[in-house]
MARMIMI-939416 format. One record per residue (C-alpha): residue number from 1; residue in three letters; chain; x, y, z. Coordinates in Angstrom, 1 decimal, padded with zeros to 4 digits, always signed. Layout:
BEGIN
{atom NUM, 'Ala', 'A', {X, Y, Z}}
...
//
This chain:
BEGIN
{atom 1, 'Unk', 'A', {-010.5, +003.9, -008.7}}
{atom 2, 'Unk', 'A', {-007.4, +004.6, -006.7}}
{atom 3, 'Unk', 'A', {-005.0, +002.8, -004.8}}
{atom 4, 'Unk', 'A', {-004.5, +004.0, -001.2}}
{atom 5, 'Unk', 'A', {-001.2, +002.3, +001.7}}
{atom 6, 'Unk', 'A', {-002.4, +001.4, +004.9}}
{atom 7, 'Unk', 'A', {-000.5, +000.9, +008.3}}
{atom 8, 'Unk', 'A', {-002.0, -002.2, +009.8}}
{atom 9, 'Unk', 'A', {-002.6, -000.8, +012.5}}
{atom 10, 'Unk', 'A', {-004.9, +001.8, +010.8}}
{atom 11, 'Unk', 'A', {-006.7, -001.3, +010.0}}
{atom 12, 'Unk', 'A', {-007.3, -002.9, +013.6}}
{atom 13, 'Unk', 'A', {-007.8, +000.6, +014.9}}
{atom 14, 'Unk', 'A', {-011.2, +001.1, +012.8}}
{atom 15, 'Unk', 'A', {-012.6, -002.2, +012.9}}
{atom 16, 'Unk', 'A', {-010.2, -004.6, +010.9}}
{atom 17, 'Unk', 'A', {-009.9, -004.7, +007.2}}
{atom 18, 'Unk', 'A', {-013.7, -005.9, +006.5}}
{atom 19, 'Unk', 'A', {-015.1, -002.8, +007.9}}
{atom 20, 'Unk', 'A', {-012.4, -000.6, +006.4}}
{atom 21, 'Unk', 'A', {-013.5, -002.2, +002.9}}
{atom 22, 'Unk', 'A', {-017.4, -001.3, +003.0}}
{atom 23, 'Unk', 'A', {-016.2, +002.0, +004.0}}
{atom 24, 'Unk', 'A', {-014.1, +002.2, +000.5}}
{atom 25, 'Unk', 'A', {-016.4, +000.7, -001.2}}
{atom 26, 'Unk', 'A', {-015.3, -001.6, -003.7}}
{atom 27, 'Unk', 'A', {-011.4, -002.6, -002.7}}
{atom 28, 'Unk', 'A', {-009.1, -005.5, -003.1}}
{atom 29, 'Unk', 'A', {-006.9, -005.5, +000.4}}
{atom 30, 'Unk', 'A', {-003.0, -006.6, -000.2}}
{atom 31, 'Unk', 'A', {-001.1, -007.5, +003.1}}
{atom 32, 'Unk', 'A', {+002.4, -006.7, +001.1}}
{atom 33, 'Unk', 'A', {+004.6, -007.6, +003.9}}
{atom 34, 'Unk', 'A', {+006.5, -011.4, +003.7}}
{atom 35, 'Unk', 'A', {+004.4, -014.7, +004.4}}
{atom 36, 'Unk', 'A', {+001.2, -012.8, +003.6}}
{atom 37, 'Unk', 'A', {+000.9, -014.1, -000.4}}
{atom 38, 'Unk', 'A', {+002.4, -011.3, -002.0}}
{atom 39, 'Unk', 'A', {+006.5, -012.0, -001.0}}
{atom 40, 'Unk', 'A', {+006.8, -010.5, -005.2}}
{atom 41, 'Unk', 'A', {+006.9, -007.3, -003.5}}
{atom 42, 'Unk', 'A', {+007.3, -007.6, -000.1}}
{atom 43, 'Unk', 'A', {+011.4, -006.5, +001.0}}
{atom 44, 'Unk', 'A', {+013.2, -008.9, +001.9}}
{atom 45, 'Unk', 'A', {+014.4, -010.0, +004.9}}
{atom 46, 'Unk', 'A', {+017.9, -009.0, +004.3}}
{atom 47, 'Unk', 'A', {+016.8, -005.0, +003.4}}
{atom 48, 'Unk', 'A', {+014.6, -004.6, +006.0}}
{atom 49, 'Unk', 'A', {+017.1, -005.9, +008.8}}
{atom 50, 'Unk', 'A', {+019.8, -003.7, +007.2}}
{atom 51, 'Unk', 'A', {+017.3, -000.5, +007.4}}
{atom 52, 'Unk', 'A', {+016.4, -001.9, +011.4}}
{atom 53, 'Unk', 'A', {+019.5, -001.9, +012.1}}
{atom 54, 'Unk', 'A', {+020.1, +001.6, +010.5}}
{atom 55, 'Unk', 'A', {+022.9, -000.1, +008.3}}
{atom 56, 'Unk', 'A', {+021.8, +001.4, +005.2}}
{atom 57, 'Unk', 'A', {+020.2, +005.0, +004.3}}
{atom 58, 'Unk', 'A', {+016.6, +005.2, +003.1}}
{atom 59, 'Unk', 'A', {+017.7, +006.7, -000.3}}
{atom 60, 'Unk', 'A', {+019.8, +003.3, -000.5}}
{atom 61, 'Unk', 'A', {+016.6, +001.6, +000.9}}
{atom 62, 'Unk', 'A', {+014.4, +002.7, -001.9}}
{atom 63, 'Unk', 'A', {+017.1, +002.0, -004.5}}
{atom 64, 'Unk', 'A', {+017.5, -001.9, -003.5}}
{atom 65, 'Unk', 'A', {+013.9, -002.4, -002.6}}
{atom 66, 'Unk', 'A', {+012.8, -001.3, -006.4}}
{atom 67, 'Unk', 'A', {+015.7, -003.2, -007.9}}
{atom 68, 'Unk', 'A', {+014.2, -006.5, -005.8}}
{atom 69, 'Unk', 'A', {+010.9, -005.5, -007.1}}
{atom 70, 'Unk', 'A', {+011.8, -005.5, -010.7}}
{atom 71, 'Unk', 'A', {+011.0, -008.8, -011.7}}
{atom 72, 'Unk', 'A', {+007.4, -008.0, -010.1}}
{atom 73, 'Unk', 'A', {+005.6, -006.4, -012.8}}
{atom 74, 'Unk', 'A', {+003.2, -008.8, -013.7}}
{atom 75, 'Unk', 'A', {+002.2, -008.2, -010.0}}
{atom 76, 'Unk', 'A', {+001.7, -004.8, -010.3}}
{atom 77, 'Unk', 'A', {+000.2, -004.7, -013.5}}
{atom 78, 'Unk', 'A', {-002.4, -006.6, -011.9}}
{atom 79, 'Unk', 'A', {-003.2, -004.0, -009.5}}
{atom 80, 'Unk', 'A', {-003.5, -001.2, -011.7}}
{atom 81, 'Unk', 'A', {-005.7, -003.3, -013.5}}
{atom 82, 'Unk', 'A', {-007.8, -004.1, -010.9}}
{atom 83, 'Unk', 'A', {-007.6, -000.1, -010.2}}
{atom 84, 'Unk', 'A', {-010.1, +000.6, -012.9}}
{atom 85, 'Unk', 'A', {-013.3, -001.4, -011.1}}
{atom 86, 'Unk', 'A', {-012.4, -001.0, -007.5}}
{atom 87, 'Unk', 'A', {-010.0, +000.4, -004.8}}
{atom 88, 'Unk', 'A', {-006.8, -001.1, -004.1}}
{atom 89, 'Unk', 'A', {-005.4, -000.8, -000.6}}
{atom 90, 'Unk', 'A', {-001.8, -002.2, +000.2}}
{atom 91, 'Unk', 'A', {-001.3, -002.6, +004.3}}
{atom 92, 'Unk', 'A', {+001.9, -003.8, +006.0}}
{atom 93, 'Unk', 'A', {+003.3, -003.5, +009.5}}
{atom 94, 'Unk', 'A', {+005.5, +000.0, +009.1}}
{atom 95, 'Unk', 'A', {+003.8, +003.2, +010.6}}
{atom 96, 'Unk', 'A', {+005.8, +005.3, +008.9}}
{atom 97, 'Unk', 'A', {+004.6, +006.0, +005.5}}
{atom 98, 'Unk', 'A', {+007.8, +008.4, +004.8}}
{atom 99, 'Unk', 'A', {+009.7, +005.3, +005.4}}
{atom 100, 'Unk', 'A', {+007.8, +002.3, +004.2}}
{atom 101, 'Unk', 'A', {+007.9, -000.2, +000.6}}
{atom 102, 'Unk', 'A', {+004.1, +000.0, +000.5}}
{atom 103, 'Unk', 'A', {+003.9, +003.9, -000.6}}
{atom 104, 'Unk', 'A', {+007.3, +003.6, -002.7}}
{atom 105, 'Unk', 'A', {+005.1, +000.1, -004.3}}
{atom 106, 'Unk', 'A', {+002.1, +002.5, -004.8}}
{atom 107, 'Unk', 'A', {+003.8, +005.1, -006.1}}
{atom 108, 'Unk', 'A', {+005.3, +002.6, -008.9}}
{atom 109, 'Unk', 'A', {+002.6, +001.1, -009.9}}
{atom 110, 'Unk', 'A', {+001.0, +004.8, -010.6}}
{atom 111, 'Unk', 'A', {+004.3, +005.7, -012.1}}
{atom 112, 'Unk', 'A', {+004.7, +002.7, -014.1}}
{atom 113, 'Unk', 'A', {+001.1, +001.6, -015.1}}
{atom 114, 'Unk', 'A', {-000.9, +004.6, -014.8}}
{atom 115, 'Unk', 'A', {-003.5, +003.8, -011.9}}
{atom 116, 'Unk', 'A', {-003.6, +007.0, -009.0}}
{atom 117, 'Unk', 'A', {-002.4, +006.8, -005.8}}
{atom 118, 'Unk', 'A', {-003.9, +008.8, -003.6}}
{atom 119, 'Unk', 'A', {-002.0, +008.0, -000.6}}
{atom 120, 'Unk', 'A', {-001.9, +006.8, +003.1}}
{atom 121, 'Unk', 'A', {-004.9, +006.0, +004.8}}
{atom 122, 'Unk', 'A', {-004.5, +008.4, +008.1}}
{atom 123, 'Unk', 'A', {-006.6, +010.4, +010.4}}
{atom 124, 'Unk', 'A', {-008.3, +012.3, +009.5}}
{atom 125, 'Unk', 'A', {-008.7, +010.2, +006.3}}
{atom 126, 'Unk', 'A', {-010.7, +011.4, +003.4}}
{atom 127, 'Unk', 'A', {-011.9, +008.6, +001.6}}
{atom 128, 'Unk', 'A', {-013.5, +008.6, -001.9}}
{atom 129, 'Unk', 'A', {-016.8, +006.4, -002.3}}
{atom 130, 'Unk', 'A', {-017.8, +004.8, -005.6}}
{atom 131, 'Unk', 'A', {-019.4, +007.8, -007.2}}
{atom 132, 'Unk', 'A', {-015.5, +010.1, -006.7}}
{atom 133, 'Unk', 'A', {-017.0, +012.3, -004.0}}
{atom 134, 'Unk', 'A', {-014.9, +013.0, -001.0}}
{atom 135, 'Unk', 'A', {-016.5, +011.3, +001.8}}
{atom 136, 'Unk', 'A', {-015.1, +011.2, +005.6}}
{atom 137, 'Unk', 'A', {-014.2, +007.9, +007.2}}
{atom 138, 'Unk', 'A', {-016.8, +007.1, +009.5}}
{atom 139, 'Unk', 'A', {-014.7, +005.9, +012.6}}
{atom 140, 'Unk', 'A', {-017.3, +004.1, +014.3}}
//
């Protein structure tokens, strides 16, 4: 199963994560932004304030939030584990998938521990079910 990075707002816009979830089929949801139980690999605050305030570039960005996240693996080994028997689906509050930690997270985990990441959940999204066949996300 693969792992797919989800603006929150995504989320709310199609019925909230429990909806989202039967539409996946089986998926573990991880709210990677701080306070939300997985601060291992959420930036912190310093970083993101420094990107906000457009102190730092996003190359530098994606350099310092991988070297925070190095002590993390355990974390992410998890997730690739949990890859194999369901979907996993990262969210945090970033719109920008170009510019967020939850696709450059994703995209370690695939690089690091094998598991696929198929990418941002968007519209219109093409969601694989349980059985691998492309399926269309039903927005209702």
């Amino acid at each position: 199963m693969p792992i797919f990075t989800a603006y929150l707002g995504f989320l709310n816009k199609h019925g909230g994560a429990d909806k989202v979830a039967m539409k996946l089929g089986s998926c573990f949801i991880y709210y990677v932004a701080r306070n939300r139980g997985n601060n291992a690999v959420a930036p912190s605050e310093n970083l993101l304030r420094l990107w906000k305030e457009q102190a730092i570039t996003w190359r530098n960005y994606e350099r310092l939030y991988l070297k925070e996240i190095e002590n993390s693996w355990a974390w992410m080994e998890k997730r690739a584990q949990e890859a194999k028997i369901g979907n996993i689906l990262l969210v945090c509050f970033e719109k920008d998938p170009a510019h967020c930690h939850r696709r450059l997270l994703a995209e370690e985990i695939a690089r690091r521990f094998g598991a696929e990441y198929k990418g941002e959940l968007e519209e219109p999204a093409h969601i694989y079910s349980l059985d691998g066949k492309p399926d269309k996300f039903d927005y209702q």
